[in-house]
C-alpha positions as a Markdown table, in Angstrom:
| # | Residue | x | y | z |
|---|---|---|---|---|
| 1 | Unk | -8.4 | 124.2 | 67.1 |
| 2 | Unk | -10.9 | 123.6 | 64.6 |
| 3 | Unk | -7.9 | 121.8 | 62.3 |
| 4 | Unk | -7.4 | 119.8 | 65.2 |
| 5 | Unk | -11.1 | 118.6 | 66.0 |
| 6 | Unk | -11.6 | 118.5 | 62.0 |
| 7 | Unk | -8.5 | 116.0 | 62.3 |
| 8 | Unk | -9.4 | 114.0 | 65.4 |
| 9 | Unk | -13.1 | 113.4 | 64.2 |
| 10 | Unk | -11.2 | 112.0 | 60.7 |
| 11 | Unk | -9.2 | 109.7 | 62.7 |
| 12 | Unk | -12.4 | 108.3 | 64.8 |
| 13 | Unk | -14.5 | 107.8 | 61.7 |
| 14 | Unk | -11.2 | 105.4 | 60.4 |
| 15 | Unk | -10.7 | 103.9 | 63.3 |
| 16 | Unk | -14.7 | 103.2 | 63.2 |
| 17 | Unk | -14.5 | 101.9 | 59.5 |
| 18 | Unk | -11.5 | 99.8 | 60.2 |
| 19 | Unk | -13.4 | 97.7 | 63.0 |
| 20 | Unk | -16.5 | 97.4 | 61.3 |
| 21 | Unk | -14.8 | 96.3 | 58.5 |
| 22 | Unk | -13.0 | 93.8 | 60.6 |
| 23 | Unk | -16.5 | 92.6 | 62.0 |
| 24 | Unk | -17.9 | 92.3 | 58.5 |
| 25 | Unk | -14.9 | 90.1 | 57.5 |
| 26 | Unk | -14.8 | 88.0 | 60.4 |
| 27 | Unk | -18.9 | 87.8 | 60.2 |
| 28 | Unk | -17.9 | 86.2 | 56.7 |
| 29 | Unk | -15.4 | 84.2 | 57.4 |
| 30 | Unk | -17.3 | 82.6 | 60.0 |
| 31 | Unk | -20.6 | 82.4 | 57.4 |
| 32 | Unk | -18.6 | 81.2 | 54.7 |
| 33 | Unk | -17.2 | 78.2 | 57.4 |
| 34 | Unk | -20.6 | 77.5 | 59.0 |
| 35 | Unk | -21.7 | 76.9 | 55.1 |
| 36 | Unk | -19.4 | 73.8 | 54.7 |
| 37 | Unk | -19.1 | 70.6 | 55.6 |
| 38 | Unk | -15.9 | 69.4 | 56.2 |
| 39 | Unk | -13.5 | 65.8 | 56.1 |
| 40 | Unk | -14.3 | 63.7 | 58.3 |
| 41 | Unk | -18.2 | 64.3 | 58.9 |
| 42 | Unk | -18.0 | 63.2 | 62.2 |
| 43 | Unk | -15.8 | 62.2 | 65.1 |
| 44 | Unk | -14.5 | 58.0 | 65.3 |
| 45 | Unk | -13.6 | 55.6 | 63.6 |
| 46 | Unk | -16.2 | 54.4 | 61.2 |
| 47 | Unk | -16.2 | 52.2 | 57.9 |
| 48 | Unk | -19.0 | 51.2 | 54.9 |
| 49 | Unk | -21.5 | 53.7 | 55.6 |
| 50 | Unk | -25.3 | 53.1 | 54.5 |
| 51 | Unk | -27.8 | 56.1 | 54.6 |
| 52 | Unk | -31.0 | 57.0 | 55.0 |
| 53 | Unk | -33.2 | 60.0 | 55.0 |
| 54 | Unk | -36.6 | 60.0 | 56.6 |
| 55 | Unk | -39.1 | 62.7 | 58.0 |
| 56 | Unk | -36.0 | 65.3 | 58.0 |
| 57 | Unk | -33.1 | 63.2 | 59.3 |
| 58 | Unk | -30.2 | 61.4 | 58.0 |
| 59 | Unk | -29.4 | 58.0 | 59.3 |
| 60 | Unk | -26.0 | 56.7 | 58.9 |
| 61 | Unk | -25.0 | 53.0 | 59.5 |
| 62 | Unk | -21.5 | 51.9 | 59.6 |
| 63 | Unk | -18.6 | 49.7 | 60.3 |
| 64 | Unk | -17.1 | 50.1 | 64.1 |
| 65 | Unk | -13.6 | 50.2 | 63.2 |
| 66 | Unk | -10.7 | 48.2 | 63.7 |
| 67 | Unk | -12.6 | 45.7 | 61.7 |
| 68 | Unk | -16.2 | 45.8 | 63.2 |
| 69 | Unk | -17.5 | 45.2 | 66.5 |
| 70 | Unk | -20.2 | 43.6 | 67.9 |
| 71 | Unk | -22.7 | 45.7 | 66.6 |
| 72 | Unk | -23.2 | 48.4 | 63.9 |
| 73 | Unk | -22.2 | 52.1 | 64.3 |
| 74 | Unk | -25.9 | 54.4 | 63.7 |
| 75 | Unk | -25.6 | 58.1 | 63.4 |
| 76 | Unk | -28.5 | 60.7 | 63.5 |
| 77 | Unk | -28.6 | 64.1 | 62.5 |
| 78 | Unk | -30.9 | 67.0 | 60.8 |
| 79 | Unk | -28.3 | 69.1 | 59.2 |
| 80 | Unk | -25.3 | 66.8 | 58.5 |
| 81 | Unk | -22.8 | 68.6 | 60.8 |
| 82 | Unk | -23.5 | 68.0 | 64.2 |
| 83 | Unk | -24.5 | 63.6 | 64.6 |
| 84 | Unk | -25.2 | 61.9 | 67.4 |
| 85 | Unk | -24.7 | 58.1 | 67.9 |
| 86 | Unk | -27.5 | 55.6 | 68.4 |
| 87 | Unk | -28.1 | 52.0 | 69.2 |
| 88 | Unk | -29.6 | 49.4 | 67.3 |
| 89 | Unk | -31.0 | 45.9 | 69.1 |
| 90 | Unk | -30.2 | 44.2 | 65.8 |
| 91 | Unk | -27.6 | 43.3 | 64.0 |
| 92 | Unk | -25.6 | 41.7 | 66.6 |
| 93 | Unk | -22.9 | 38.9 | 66.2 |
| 94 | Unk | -24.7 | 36.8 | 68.7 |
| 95 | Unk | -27.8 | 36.8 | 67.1 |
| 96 | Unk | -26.4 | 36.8 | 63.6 |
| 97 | Unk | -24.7 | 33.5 | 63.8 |
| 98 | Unk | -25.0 | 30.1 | 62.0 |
| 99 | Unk | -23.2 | 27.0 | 61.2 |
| 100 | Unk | -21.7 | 28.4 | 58.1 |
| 101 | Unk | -20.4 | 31.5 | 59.9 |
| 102 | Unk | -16.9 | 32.4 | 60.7 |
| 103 | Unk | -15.4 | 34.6 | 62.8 |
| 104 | Unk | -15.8 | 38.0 | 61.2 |
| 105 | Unk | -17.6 | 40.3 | 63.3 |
| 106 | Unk | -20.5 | 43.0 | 62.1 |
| 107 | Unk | -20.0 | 44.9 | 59.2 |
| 108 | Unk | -21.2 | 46.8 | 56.1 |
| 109 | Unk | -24.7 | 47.4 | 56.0 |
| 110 | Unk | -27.0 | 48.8 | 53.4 |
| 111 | Unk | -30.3 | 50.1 | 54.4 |
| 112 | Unk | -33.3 | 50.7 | 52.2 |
| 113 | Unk | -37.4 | 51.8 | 52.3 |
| 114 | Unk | -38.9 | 49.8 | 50.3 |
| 115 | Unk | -42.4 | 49.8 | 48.3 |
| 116 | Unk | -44.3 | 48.7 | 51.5 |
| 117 | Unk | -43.1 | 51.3 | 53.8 |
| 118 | Unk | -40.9 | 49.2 | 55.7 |
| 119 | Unk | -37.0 | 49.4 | 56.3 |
| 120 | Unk | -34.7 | 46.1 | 55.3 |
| 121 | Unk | -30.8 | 45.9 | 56.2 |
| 122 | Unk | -28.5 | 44.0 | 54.6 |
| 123 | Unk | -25.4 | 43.2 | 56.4 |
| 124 | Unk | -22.2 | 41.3 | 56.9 |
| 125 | Unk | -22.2 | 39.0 | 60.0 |
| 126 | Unk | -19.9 | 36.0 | 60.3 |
| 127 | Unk | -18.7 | 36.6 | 56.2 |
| 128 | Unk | -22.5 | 36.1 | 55.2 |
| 129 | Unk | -25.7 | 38.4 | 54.7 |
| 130 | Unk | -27.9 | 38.5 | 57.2 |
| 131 | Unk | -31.2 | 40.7 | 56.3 |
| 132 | Unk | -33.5 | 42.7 | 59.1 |
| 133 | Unk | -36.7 | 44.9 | 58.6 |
| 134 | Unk | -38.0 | 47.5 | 60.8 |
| 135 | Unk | -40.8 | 49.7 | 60.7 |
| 136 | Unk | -38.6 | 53.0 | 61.1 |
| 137 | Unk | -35.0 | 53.5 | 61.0 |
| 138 | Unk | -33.8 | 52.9 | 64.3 |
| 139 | Unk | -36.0 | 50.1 | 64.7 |
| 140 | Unk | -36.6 | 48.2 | 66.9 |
| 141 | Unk | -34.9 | 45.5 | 63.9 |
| 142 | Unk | -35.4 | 42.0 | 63.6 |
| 143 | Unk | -34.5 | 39.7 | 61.2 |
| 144 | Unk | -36.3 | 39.3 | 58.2 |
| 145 | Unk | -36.6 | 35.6 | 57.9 |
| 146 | Unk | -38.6 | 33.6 | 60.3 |
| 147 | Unk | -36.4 | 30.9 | 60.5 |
| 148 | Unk | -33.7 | 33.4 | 61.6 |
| 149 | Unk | -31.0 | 31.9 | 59.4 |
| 150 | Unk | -29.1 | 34.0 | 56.9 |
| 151 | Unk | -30.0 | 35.4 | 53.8 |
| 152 | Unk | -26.9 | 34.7 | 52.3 |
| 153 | Unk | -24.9 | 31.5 | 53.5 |
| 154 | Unk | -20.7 | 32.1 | 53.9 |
| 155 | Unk | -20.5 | 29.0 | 51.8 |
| 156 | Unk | -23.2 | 29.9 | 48.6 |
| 157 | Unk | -20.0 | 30.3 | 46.6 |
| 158 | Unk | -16.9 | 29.3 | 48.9 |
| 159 | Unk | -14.2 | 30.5 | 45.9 |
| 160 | Unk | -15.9 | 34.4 | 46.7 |
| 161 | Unk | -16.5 | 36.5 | 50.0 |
| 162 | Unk | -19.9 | 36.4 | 50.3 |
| 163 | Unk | -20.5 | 40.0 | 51.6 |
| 164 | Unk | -20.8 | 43.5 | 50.9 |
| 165 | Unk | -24.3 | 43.1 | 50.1 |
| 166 | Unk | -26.4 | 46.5 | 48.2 |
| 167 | Unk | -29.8 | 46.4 | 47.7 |
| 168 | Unk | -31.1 | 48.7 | 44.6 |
| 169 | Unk | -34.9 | 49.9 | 43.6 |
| 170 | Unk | -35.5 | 50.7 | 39.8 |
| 171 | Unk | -38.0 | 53.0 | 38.3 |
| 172 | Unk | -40.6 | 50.5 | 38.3 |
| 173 | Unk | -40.1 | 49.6 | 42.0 |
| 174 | Unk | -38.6 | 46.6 | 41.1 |
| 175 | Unk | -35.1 | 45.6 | 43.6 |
| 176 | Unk | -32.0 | 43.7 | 43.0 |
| 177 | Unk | -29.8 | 42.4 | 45.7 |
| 178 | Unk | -25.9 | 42.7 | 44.6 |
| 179 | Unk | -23.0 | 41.4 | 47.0 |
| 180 | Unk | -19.6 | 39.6 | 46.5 |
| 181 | Unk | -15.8 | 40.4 | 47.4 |
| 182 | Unk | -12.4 | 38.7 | 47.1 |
| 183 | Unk | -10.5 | 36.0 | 49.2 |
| 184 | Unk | -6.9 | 36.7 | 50.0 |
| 185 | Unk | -7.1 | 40.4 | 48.6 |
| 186 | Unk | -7.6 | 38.6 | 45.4 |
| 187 | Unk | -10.3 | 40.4 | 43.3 |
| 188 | Unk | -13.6 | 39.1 | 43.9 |
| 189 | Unk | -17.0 | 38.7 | 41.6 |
| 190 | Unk | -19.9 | 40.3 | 41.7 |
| 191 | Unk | -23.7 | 38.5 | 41.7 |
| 192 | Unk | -27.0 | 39.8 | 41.4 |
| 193 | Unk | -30.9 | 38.9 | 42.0 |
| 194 | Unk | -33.9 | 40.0 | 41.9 |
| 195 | Unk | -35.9 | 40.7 | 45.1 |
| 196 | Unk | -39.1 | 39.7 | 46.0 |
| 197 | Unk | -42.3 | 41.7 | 47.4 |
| 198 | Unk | -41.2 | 41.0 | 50.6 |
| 199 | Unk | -37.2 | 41.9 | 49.5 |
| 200 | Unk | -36.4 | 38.5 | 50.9 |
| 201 | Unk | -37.3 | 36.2 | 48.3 |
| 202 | Unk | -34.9 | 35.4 | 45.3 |
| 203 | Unk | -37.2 | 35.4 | 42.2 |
| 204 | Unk | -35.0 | 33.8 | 39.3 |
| 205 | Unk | -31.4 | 32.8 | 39.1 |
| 206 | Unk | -28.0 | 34.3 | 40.7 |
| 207 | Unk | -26.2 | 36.0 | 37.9 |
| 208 | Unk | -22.6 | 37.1 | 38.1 |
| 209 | Unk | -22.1 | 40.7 | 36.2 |
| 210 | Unk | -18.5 | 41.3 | 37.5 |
| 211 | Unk | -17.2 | 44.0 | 36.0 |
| 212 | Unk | -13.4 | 44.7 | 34.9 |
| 213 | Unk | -11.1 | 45.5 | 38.0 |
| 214 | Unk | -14.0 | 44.6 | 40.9 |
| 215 | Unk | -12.6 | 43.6 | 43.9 |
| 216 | Unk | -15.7 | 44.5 | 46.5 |
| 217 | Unk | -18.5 | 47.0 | 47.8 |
| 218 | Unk | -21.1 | 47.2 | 44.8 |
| 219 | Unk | -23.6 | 50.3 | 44.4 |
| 220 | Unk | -26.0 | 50.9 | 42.0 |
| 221 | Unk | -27.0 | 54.1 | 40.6 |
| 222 | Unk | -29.5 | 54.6 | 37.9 |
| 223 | Unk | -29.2 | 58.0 | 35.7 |
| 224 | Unk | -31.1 | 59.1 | 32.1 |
| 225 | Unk | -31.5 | 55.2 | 31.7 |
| 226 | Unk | -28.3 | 54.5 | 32.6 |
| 227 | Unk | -27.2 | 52.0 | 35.4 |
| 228 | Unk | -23.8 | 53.0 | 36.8 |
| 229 | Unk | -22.6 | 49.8 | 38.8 |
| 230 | Unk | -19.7 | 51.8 | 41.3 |
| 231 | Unk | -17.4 | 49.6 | 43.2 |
| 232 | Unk | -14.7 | 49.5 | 45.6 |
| 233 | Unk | -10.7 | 48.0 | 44.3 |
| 234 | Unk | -7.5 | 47.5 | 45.9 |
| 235 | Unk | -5.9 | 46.5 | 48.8 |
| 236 | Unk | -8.2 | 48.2 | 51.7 |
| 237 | Unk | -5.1 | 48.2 | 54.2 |
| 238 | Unk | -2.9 | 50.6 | 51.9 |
| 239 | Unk | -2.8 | 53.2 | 49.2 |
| 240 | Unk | -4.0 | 51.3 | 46.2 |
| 241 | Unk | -8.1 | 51.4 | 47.7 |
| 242 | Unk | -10.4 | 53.3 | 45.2 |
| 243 | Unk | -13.6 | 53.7 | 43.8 |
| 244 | Unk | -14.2 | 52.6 | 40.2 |
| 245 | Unk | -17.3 | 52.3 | 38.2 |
| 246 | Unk | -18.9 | 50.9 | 35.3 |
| 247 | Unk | -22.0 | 51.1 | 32.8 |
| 248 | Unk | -24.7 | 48.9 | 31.6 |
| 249 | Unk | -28.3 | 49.2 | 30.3 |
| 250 | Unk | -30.0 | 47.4 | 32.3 |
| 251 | Unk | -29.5 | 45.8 | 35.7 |
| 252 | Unk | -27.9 | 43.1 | 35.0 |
| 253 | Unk | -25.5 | 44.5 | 32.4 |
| 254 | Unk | -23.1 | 43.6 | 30.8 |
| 255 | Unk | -21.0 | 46.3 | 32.2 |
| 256 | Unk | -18.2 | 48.0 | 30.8 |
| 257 | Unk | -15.7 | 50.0 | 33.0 |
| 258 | Unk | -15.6 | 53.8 | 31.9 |
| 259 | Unk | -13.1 | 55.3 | 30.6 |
| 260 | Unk | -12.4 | 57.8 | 33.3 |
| 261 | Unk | -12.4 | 55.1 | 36.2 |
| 262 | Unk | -11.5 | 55.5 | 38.6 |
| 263 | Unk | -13.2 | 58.2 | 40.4 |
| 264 | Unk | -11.7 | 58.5 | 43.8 |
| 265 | Unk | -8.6 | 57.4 | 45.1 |
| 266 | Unk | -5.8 | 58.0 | 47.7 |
| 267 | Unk | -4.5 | 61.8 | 47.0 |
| 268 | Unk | -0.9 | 63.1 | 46.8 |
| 269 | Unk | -1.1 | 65.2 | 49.7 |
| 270 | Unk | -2.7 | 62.0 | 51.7 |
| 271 | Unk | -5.6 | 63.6 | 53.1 |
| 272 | Unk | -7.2 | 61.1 | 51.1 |
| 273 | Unk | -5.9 | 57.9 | 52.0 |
| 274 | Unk | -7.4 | 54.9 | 50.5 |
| 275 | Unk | -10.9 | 55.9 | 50.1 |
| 276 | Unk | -13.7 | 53.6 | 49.0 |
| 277 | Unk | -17.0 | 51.2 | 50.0 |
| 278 | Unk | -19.3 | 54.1 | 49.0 |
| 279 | Unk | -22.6 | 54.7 | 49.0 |
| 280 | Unk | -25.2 | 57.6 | 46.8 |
| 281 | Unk | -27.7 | 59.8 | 48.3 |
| 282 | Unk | -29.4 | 62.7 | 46.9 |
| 283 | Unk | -30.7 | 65.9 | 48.5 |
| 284 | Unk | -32.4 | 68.8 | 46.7 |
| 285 | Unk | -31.1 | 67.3 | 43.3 |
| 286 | Unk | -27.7 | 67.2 | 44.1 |
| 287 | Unk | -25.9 | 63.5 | 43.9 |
| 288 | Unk | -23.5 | 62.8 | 46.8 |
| 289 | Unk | -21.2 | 60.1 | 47.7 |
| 290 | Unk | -20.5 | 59.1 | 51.1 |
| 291 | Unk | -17.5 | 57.1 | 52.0 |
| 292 | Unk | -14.7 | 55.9 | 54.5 |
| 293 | Unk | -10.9 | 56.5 | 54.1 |
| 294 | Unk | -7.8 | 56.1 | 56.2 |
| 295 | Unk | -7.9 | 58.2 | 59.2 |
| 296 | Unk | -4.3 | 60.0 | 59.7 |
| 297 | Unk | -4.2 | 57.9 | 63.1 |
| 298 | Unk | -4.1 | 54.9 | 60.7 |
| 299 | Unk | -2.4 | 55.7 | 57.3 |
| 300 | Unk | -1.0 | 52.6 | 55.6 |
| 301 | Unk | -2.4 | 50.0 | 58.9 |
| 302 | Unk | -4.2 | 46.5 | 59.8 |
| 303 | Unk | -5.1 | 48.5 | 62.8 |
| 304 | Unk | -7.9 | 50.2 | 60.3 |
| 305 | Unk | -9.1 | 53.3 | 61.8 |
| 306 | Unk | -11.3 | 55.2 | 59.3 |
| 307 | Unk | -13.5 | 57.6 | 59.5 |
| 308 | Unk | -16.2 | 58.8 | 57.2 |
| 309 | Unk | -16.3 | 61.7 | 54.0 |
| 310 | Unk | -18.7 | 63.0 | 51.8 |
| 311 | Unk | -17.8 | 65.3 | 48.4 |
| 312 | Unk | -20.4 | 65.8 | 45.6 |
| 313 | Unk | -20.5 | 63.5 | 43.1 |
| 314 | Unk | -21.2 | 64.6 | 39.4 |
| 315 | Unk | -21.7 | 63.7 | 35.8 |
| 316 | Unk | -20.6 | 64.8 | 32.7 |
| 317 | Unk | -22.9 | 65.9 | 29.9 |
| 318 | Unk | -21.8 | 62.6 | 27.9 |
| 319 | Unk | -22.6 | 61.0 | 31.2 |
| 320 | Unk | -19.4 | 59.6 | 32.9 |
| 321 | Unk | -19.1 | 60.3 | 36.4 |
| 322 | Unk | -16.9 | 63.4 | 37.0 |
| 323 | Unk | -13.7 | 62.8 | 39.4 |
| 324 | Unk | -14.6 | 63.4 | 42.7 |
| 325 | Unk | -12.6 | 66.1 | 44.4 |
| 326 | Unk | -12.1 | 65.3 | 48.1 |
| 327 | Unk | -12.9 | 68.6 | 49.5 |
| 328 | Unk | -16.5 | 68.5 | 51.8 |
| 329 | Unk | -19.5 | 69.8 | 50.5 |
| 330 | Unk | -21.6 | 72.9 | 51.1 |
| 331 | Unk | -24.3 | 72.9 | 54.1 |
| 332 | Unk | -27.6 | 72.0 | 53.2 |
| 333 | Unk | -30.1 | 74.6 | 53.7 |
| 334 | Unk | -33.2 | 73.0 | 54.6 |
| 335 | Unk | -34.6 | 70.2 | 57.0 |
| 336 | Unk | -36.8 | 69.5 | 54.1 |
| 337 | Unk | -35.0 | 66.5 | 52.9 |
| 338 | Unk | -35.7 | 63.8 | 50.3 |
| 339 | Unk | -36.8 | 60.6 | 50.7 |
């Protein structure tokens, strides 16, 4: 009898272990998934995101796919993972409209804080750039020049797209202004100028600093002195889209194209299918890039569903920037976030 309680009492305490054990496994599994952030970041079809991080939120403004809408696409959040879709009064394709507009409806914007505390957007309406400023990120917007015309007429340098525009603070607080794409799928150039105080003004001339194998989308990242100029290549509608880069020492170059470009392109397995038009952020120290790729409701398609990614983006101790592996990122911690 004793044998048999000595036996049962064994069996219980197994039993016991085996559950917790269970429990503390699936604790971790569901630990280990709540510290990721997975591919897509959120639900939709988005395209040529533009972020922002103020008082502990991420804004995100983007391309309404197929091939913009109306309006823009704004997403808010505090931790990355859960977003939840905003409206903007401005840009619209009815107020962004001129005589030198066509068709093309809203897209591509790239939003920025500058030196005087305000907020200025750069966007595509109409194949121009149209600038807004606001005096917090979801406005109200307006556009930035009195006159309400746009920043950037469609016909400034009819041989180019003029869009895609990317505005860029240095160290010193000075900012550049780069845009340009490709007619025809044909690989576009790429122009720069220096900003004004009031990030409106063109102070000096319109230089062109394309670099080898740019077709559209410019970023600039500055790193250790270094002024990575990232763009976008390829045919957006297929396989061959990617993200490339190049290097200068100064913002207006010249650049050359590393030797490790690109950095991100379509994958074997197609999970990552023709990703590109980036943009940078950091958070705690850690560089990120945030960009749109084919969504698998869309693979290889005019339609042009995409939807939007972010992976870590690093650099080498000789300073290229690593490849990116397409795989999500780890959650961030903290509300805390930088500016």
């Amino acid at each position: 009898m004793k044998k048999r309680l000595l036996l049962s009492s064994a069996m219980f305490l197994a039993v016991l272990s085996c559950k917790q054990t269970d429990k503390v496994k699936q604790t971790s599994n569901q630990d280990k998934s709540e510290d990721l952030i997975t591919n897509p970041i959120a639900e939709g079809y988005y395209a040529d995101p533009s972020i922002v991080q103020e008082a502990g939120t991420f804004y995100i403004y983007a391309t309404k796919d197929p091939w913009g809408k109306e309006d823009l696409a704004v997403l808010e959040s505090t931790d990355f993972k859960n977003w939840e879709q905003k409206t903007l009064n401005w840009p619209t394709k009815e107020a962004c409209t001129s005589p030198t507009s066509n068709g093309s409806m809203v897209w591509a914007p790239s939003v920025i804080k500058a030196k005087n505390g305000k907020f200025y957007m750069y966007v595509s309406v109409g194949s121009e750039v149209w600038a807004g400023v606001a005096e917090s990120p979801l406005g109200p917007w307006k556009n930035a020049k009195e006159d309400e015309s746009p920043l950037i007429k469609g016909n400034l340098f009819p041989e180019y797209h003029m869009i895609d525009a990317e505005a860029f603070i240095d160290d010193d607080g000075q900012a550049y202004l780069y845009w340009g794409s490709g007619l025809n799928w044909v690989n576009g150039h790429c122009f720069v100028v220096k900003l004004g105080a009031d990030m409106i003004t063109f102070e000096g001339e319109i230089k062109d600093v394309t670099p080898a194998n740019y077709f559209e989308a410019p970023v600039m990242v500055k790193r250790d002195g270094v002024y990575y100029l990232m763009y976008s290549d390829g045919k957006v509608i297929e396989d061959t889209y990617k993200v490339r880069y190049a290097t200068g020492n100064n913002p207006y170059g010249p650049f050359t194209e590393a030797e490790n470009s690109p950095i991100l392109s379509t994958e074997t397995d197609s999970t990552t299918y023709s990703p590109g038009h980036h943009t940078v952020f950091n958070s705690s120290g850690q560089d990120y890039i945030l960009y749109h790729r084919h969504s698998a409701n869309s693979p290889n398609s005019e339609d042009l569903l995409r939807e939007l990614c972010v992976d870590s983006l690093n650099f080498t101790k000789d300073g290229l920037i690593e490849k990116v592996r397409p795989s999500g990122i780890t959650a961030f911690k903290s509300k805390a976030l930088e500016n």
